[in-house]
KELUMRO-294437 format. One line per 2 residues: number of its first residue (from 1); their letters; for each residue x, y, z of C-alpha. Coordinates in pm, whole numbers, plus 50000, padded with zeros to 5 digits. Example, Ala and Ser with C-alpha at 12.3 -4.5 7.8 and 13.67 -1.06 7.14 Angstrom:
1 = as = 51230,49550,50780 | 51367,49894,50714
END
This chain:
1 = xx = 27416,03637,95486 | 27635,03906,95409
3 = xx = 27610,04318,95399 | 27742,04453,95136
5 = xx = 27734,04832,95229 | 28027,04958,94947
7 = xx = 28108,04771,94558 | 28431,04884,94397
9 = xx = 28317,04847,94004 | 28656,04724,93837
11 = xx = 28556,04800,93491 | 28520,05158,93286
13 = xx = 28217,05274,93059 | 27859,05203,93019
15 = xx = 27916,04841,93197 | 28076,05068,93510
17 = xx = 27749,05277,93475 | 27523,05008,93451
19 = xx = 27653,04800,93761 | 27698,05112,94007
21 = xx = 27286,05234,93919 | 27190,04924,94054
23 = xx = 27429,04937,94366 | 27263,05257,94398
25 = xx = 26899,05172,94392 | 27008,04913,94629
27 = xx = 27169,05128,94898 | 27488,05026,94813
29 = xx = 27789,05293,94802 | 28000,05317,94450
31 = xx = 28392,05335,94363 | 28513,05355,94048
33 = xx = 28837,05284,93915 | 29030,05529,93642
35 = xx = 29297,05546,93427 | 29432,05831,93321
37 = xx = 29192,05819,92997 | 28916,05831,93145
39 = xx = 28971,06113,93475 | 28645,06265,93373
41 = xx = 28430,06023,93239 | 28064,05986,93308
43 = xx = 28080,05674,93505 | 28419,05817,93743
45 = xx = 28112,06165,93813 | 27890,05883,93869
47 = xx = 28052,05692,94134 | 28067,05817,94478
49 = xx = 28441,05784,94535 | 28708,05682,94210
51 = xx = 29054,05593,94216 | 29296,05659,93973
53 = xx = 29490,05345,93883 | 29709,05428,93608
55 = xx = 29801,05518,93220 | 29580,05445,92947
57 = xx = 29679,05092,92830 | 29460,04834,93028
59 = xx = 29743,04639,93086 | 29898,04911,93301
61 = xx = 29548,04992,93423 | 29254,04799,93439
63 = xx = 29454,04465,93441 | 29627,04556,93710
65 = xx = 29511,04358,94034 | 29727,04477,94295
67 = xx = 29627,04820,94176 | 29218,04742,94196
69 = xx = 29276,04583,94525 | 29437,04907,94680
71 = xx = 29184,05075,94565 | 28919,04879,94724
73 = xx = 29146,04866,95072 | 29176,05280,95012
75 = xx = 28818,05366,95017 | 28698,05089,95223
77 = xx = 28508,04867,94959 | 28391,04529,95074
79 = xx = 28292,04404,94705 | 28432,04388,94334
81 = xx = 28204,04367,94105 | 28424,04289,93767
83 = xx = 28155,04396,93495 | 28232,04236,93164
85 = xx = 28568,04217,92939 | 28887,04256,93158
87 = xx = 28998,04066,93466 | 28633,03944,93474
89 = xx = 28659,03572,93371 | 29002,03571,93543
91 = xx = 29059,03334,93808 | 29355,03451,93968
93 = xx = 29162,03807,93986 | 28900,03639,94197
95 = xx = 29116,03402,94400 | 29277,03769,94475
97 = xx = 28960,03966,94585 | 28902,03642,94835
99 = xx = 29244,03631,94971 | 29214,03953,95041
101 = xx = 28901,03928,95221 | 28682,04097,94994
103 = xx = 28319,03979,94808 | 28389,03849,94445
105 = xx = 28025,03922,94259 | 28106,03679,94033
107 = xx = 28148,03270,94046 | 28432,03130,94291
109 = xx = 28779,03113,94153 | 28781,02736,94064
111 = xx = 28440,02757,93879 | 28611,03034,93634
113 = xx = 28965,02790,93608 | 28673,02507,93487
115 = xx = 28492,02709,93258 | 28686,02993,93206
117 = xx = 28893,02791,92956 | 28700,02653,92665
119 = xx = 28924,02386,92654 | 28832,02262,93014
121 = xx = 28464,02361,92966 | 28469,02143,92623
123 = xx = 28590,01837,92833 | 28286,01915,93112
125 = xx = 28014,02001,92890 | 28112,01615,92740
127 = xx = 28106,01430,93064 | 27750,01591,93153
129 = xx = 27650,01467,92819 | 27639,01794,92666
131 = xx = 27663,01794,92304 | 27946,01881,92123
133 = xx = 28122,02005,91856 | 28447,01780,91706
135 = xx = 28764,01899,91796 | 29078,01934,91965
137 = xx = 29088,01987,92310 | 29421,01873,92359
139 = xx = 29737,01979,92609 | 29999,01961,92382
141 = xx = 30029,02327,92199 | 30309,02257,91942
143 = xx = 30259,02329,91632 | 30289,01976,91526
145 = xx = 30003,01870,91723 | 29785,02165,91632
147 = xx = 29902,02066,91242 | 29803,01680,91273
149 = xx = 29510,01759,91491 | 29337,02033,91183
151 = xx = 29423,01753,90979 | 29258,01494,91150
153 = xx = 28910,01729,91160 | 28924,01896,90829
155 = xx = 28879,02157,90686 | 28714,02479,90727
157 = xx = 28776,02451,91090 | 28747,02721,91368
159 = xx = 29097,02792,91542 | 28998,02980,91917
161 = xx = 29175,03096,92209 | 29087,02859,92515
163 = xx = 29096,03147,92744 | 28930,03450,92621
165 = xx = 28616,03582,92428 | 28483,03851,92197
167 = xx = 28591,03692,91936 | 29001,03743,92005
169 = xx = 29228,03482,91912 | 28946,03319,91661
171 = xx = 29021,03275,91301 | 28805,03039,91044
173 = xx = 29085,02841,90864 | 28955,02661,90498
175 = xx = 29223,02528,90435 | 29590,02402,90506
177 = xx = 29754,02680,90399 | 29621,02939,90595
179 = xx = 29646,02716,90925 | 30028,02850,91015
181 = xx = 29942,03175,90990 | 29597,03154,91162
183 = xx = 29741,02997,91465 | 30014,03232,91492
185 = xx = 29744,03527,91474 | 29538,03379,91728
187 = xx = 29764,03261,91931 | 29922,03666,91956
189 = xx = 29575,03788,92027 | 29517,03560,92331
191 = xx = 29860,03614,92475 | 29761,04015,92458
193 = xx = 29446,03979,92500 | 29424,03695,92823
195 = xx = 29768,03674,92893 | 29696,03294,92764
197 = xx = 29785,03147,92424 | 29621,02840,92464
199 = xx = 29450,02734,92112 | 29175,02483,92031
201 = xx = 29014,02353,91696 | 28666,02278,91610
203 = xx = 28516,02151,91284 | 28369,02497,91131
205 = xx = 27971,02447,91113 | 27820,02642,90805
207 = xx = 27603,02933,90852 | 27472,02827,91240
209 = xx = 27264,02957,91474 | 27435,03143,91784
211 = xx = 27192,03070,92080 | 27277,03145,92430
213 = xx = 27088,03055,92759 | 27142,03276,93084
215 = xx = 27182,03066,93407 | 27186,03178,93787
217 = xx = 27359,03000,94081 | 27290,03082,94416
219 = xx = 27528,02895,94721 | 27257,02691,94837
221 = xx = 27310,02467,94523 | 26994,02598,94328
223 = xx = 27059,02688,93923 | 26789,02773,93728
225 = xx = 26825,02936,93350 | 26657,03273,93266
227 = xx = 26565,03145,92899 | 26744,03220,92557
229 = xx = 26876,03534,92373 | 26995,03484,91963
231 = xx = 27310,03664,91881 | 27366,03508,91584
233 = xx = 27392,03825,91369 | 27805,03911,91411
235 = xx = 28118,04076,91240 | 28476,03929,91328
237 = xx = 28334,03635,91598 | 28191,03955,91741
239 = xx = 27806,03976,91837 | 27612,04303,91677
241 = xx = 27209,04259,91718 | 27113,04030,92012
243 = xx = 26748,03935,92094 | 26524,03722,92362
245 = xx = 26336,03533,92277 | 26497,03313,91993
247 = xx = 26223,03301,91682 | 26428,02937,91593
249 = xx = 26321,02781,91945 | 26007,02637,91973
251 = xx = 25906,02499,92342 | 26059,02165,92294
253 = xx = 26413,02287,92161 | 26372,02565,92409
255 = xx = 26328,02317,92699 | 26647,02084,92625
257 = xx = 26875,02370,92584 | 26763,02543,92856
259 = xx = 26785,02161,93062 | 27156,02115,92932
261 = xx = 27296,02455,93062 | 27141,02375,93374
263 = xx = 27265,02069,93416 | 27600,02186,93306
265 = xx = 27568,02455,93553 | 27519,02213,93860
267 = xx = 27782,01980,93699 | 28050,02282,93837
269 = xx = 27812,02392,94136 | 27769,02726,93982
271 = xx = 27721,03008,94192 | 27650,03391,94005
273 = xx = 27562,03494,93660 | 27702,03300,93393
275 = xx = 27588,03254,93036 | 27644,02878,92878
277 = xx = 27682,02927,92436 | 27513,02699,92170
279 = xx = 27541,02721,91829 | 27251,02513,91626
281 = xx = 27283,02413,91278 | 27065,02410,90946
283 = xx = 26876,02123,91089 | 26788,02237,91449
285 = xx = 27070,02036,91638 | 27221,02231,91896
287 = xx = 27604,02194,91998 | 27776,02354,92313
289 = xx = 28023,02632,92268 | 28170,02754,92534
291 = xx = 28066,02948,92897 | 28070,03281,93002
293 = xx = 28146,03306,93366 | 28007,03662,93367
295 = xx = 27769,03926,93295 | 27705,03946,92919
297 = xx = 27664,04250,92747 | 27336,04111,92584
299 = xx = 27216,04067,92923 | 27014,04367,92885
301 = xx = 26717,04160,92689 | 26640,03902,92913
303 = xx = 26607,04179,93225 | 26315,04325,92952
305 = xx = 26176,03965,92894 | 26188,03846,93208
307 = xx = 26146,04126,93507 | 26458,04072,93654
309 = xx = 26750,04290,93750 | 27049,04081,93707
311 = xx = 27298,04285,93822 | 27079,04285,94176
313 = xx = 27026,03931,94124 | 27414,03890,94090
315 = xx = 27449,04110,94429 | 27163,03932,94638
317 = xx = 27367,03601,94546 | 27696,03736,94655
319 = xx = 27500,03849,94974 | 27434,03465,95006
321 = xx = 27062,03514,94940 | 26843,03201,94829
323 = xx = 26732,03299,94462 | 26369,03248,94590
325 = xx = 26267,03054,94260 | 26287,02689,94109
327 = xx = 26190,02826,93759 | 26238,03152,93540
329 = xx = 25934,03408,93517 | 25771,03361,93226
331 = xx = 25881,03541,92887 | 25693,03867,92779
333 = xx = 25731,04003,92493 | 26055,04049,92317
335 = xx = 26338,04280,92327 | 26592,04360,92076
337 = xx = 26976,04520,92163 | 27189,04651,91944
339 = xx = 27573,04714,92006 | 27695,05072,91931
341 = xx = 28060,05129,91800 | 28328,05322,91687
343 = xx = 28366,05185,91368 | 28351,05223,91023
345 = xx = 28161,04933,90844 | 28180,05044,90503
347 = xx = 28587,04992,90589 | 28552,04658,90715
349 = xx = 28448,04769,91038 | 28773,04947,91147
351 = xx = 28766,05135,91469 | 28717,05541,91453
353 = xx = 28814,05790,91716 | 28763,06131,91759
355 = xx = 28540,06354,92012 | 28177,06323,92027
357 = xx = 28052,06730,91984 | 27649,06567,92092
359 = xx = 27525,06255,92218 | 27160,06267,92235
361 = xx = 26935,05899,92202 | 26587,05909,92179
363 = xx = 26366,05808,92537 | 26135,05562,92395
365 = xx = 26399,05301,92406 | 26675,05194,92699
367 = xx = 27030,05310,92624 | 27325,05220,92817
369 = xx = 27608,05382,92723 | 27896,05572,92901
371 = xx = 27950,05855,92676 | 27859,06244,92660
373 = xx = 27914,06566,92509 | 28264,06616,92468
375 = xx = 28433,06230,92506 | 28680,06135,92328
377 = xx = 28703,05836,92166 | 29068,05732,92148
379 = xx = 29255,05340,92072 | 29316,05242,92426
381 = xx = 29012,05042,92459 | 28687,04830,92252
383 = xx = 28473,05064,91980 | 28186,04957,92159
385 = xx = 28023,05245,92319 | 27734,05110,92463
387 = xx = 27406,04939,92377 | 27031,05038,92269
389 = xx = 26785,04828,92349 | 26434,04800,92272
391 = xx = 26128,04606,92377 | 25769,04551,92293
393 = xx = 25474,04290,92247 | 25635,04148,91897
395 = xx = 25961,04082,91747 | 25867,04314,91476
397 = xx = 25689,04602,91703 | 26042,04598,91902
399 = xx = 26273,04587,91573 | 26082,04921,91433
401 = xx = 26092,05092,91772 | 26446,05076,91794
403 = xx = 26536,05139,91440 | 26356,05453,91432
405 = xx = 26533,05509,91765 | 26886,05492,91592
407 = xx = 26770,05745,91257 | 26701,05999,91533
409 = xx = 26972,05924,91746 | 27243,06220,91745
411 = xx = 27599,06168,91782 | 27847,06414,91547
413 = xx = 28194,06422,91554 | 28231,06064,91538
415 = xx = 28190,05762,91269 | 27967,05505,91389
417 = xx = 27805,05209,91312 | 27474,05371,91367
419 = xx = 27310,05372,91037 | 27439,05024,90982
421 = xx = 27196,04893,91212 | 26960,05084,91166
423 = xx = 26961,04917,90816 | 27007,04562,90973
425 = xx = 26676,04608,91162 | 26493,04691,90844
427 = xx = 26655,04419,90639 | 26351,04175,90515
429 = xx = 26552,03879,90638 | 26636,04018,90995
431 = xx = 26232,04062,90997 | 26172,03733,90883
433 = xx = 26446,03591,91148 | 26642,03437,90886
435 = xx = 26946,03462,91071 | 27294,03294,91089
437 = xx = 27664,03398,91203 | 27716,03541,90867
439 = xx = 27424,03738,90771 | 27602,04030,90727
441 = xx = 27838,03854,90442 | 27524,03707,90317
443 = xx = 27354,04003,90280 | 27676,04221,90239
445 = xx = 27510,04417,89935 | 27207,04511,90039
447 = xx = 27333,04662,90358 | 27570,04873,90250
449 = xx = 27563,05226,90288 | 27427,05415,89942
451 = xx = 27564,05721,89842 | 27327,06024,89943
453 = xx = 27134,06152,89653 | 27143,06534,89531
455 = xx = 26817,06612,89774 | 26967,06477,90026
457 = xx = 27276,06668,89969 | 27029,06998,89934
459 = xx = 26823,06920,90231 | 27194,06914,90419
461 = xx = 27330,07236,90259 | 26979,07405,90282
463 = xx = 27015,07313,90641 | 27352,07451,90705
465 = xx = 27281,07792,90513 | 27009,07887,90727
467 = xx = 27178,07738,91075 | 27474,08009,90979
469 = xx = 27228,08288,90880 | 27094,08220,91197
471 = xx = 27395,08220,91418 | 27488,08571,91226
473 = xx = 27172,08723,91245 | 27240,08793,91675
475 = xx = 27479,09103,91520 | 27271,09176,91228
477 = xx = 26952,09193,91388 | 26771,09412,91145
479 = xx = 26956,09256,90800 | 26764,09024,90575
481 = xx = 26827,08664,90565 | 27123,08629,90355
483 = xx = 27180,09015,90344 | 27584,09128,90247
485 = xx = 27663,09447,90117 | 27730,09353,89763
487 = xx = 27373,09203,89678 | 27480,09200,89293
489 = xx = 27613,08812,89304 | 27507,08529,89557
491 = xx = 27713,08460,89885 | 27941,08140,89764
493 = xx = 28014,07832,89978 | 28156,07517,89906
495 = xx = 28153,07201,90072 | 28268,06834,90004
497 = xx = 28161,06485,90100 | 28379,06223,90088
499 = xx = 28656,06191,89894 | 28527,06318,89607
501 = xx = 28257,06497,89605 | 28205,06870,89605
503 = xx = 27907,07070,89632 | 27890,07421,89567
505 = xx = 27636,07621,89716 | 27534,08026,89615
507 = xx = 27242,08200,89860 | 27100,08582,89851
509 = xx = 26780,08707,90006 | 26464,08716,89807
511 = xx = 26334,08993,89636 | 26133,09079,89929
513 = xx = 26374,09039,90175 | 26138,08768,90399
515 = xx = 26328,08458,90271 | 26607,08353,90095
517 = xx = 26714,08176,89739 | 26999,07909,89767
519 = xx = 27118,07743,89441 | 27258,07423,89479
521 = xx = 27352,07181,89196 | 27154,07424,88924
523 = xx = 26848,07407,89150 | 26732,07727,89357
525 = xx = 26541,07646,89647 | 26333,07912,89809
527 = xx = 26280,07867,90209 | 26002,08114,90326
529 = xx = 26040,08058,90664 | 26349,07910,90897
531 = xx = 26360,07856,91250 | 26729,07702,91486
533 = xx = 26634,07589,91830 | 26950,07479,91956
535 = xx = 27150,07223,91671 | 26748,07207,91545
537 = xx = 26718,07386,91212 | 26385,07353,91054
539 = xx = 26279,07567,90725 | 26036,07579,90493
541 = xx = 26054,07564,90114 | 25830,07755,89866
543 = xx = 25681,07435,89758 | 25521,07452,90137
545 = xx = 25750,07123,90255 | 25878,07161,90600
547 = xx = 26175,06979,90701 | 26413,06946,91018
549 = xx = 26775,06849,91065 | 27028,06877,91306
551 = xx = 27324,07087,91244 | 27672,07049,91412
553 = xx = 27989,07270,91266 | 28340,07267,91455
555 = xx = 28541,07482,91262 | 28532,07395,90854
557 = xx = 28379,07034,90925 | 27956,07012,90987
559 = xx = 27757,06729,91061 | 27353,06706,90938
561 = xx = 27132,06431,91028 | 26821,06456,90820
563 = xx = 26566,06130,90784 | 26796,05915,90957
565 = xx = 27136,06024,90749 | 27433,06155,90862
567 = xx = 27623,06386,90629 | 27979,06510,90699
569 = xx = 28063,06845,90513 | 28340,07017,90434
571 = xx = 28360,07365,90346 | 28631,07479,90182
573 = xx = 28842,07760,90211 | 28834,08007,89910
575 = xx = 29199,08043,89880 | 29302,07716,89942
577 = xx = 29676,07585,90044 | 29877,07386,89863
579 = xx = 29799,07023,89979 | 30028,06749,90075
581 = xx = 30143,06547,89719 | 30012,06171,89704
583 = xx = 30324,05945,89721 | 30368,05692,89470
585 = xx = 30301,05360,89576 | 30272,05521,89958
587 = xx = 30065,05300,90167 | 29859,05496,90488
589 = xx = 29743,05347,90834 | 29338,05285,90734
591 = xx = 29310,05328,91108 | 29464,05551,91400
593 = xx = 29645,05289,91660 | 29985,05111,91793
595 = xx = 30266,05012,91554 | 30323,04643,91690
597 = xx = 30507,04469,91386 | 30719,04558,91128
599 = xx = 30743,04251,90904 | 30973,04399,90635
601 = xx = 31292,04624,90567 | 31363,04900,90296
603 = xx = 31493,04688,90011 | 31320,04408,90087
605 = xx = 31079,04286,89795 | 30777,04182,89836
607 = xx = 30464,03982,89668 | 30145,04101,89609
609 = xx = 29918,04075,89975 | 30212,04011,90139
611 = xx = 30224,04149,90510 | 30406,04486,90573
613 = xx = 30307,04649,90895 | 30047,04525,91176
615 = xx = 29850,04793,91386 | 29655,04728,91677
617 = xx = 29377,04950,91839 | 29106,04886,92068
619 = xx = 29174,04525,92103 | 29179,04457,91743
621 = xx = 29481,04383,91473 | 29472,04523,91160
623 = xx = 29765,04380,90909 | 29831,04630,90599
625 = xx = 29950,04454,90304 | 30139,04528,89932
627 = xx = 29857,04603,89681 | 30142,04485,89419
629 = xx = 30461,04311,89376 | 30740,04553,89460
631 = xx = 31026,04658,89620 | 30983,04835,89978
633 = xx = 31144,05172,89856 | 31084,05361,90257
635 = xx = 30954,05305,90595 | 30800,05542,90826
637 = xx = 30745,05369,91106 | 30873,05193,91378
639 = xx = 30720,04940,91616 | 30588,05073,91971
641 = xx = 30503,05419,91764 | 30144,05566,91806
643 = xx = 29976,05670,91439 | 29725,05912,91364
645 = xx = 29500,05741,91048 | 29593,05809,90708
647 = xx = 29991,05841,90837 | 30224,05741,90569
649 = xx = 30357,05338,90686 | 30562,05255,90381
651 = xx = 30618,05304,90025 | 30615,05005,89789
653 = xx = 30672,05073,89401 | 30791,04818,89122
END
């Protein structure tokens, strides 16, 4: 038995946050470790003692083990914990922690080399009779072999990095001319992503299932599993909606997955947290997909379904504690999380950044998340920004719960999938538990975001009207509501949404002098009676409907969320400046991030989709193509340069 009296948390944001409130119920003494991006984030105040360890980029910060260890030898830490994502399934990170004499809360250094690689795990998984998918496992990595291997399994087939997870280095290849490409795509995400390019192929199984059962090793040779949790709903190989339990499991499927990952588990004498992947097709069989040597960021429902901590459960293993139990507690109820991001999905789910003005979530569900007031959201590091989680007695109870969570949940300044989900969980099919790995291209339509309609437009401009009389009224305190000294003509406003749309907005005070008249669209709307508490605006309209929204304006640029909808406004100046021209055939980052290839030169022509410029930002590459045949007439970029979105890349004309 071991006393751990001080964990160094190598890891940033909500997963930082999460591990160090446990070490903190448990007695246990904090350090967190910084880079320069994140000197004043919630989880470095958190922490009882932080470190700086360098500049943004991860790989000059958080991937930086001699850097993490100094820390730990600086303030006197005798554990890492690694969280999730980073150096966490990395070997040679937890050979290092040993060797230097400190507590690894994770599985020993050779169990991660076994399963760590999917390649390795494939091979295990088979010799413990495991089923599996067909593939290629194989050592040799040329190109040739890769070729004649796809070739051998057809097509579509699943190219994936051996090493990593998250869905980097994966691409779905259907058929042989996209291979070359694919595997040069994946293999560039793994080598920045895991410093490992190591690829492997699996026959591509249509629409499955993406089931997942926990597991827990202690070192007195006991594993027992903690039951399942679905992810199946995903964008890009990435999970988005997880839940426990699985509405596709009944007990006898539930029982022989739960019996393979276990026997897998003691196959490798597994010792910590680790999560072994299934994916299950149309007809119920189940297939082994690779293992997590980690905490998973789902892990969140199974501590609601089952009672347990895990993070203390990882801890009191580390400790060298027996687990104390042959079998899981018993599921209860069901819990449903949902993964909040910086990013756009009505852009094919491009990252955003920017600085979050609010960030309030409603109690009646469990957030973790490592943002504030006032972060900023930049391209150093994943969109995810943390995770809301739900639970109640049904499936269905737990789905409403947190949807109406995420309409009142309050985060301006920033575009995020928010709503997205929101619509997810109402989706008939999500409540149905129709689900596969590509419900969201399935049901692609229905889940996209509609335009707001003129009310909804009013209830936002009413809104922001009466939030500015409000915030005037503090040096006018005996005017009217709407009061100006030339009451002939109404006070003019105008605001845009989008792109394209502009609303223009005229308000005076009534007759009276009680309320006040705003016109909007050809409609006057009366409101009798207006209240602000805060960024709370409510009003009432002459029609006796009361409504509330939440108002947020930096500058020109306001935020309203009314009935679960966020608006953006604009208001516009009245004497407006000559805007920047549109460029002919100019093509703009969709994205802010890292110029990392430059496939083309000025004079160079160039087919229709054919790759110009690739941009990377928070762990993801985004490749910007010719809309048309053309010559490249100008470049404006180089690689290694930072670009704000909407930056001019290249112009491309006939």
């Amino acid at each position: 038995m071991r006393t751990l009296h001080k964990v160094l948390v190598a890891n940033r944001g909500e997963i930082a946050l999460r591990v160090m409130r446990t070490c903190r119920a448990m007695g246990i003494a904090t350090v967190a470790v910084y880079s320069d991006a994140d000197a004043d984030a919630p989880f470095v105040r958190f922490a009882d003692e932080a470190v700086r360890i360098g500049p943004p980029p991860a790989r000059e910060s958080y991937l930086v083990i001699n850097a993490l260890l100094d820390a730990a030898r600086k303030t006197g830490a005798d554990a890492i914990h690694p969280g999730y994502g980073f150096l966490s399934e990395n070997a040679a990170f937890a050979e290092a922690v040993t060797d230097a004499h400190l507590v690894f809360i994770g599985p020993p250094a050779h169990v991660i080399a076994k399963l760590g690689s999917k390649q390795q795990a494939k091979r295990i998984a088979q010799a413990a009779h495991v089923p599996t998918v067909p593939g290629y496992e194989g050592d040799d990595q040329s190109q040739a072999a890769l070729l004649a291997a796809a070739k051998s399994i057809g097509y579509p087939l699943l190219v994936k990095a051996s090493a990593g997870g998250g869905g980097k280095g994966m691409r779905v290849v259907r058929g042989e001319g996209e291979l070359a490409e694919s595997l040069e795509r994946a293999r560039g995400e793994a080598k920045s992503a895991f410093g490992d390019d190591t690829l492997l192929l699996e026959r591509y199984i249509d629409r499955p299932r993406h089931i997942e059962i926990q597991i827990l090793g202690d070192t007195h040779r006991n594993v027992v599993h903690l039951w399942e949790r679905e992810c199946s709903i995903q964008r890009r190989h990435q999970k988005v909606v997880e839940e426990a339990p699985s509405v596709a499991l009944d007990a006898q499927k539930r029982a022989a997955m739960g019996k393979a990952a276990v026997e897998l588990g003691v196959a490798v004498g597994y010792i910590g947290a680790g999560t072994v992947e299934f994916i299950a097709d149309q007809q119920g069989n189940f297939y082994f997909l690779e293992v997590n040597t980690r905490l998973q960021v789902e892990h969140p429902v199974t501590e609601l379904t089952t009672g347990l901590d895990l993070v203390r459960e990882q801890i009191r293993i580390a400790r060298g504690e027996h687990l104390g139990y042959t079998e899981a507690p018993p599921q209860k109820g069901a819990a449903i999380e949902v993964r909040l991001c910086a990013e756009d999905p009505e852009k094919d789910y491009l990252p955003t950044t920017g600085t979050l003005h609010a960030v309030d979530i409603p109690p009646t569900i469990r957030a973790d998340v490592g943002i504030v007031a006032g972060t900023e959201i930049g391209i150093h590091y994943d969109s995810m920004l943390g995770k809301l989680i739900s639970y109640a007695p049904t499936r269905r109870e737990a789905a409403q719960v947190l949807k109406t969570a995420l309409d009142h949940t309050w985060l301006p300044g920033l575009v995020t999938n928010r709503e997205h989900l929101a619509r997810i969980l109402a989706h008939p099919a999500f409540l149905s538990g129709e689900l596969d790995t590509h419900f969201l291209e399935h049901h692609a339509g229905e889940l996209a975001a509609r335009q707001p309609g003129l009310d909804q437009l009013r209830v936002a401009a009413v809104a922001l009207v009466v939030h500015g009389i409000a915030a005037r009224r503090p040096a006018q305190p005996l005017a009217p509501p709407g009061w100006r000294n030339v009451p002939v003509a109404d006070q003019q406003l105008v605001y845009t949404h989008g792109e394209d749309r502009e609303l223009a907005v005229g308000y005076r005070p009534t007759a009276d002098g009680t309320g006040v008249a705003i016109s909007i669209g050809g409609k006057v709307t009366t409101v009798t009676r207006f209240g602000v508490d805060g960024d709370t605006v409510w009003f009432v309209a002459d029609d006796g409907h009361r409504r509330t929204a939440r108002v947020c304006v930096r500058g020109a640029k306001a935020w309203v969320l009314s009935e679960g909808q966020m608006l953006a406004l604009v208001e516009q100046p009245r004497f407006p400046e000559l805007g920047a021209r549109h460029v002919a055939g100019g093509l703009v980052a969709p994205m802010p991030g890292k110029v990392v290839k430059v496939l083309v030169g000025e004079g160079q022509e160039v087919a229709q989709g054919a790759p110009l410029v690739v941009l990377e930002a928070m762990k993801m590459e985004h490749t910007v193509r010719a809309p048309a045949a053309g010559t490249v007439r100008a470049l404006h970029v180089a690689v290694g340069e930072q670009v704000d979105a909407d930056r001019l890349l290249a112009v491309v004309t006939a």
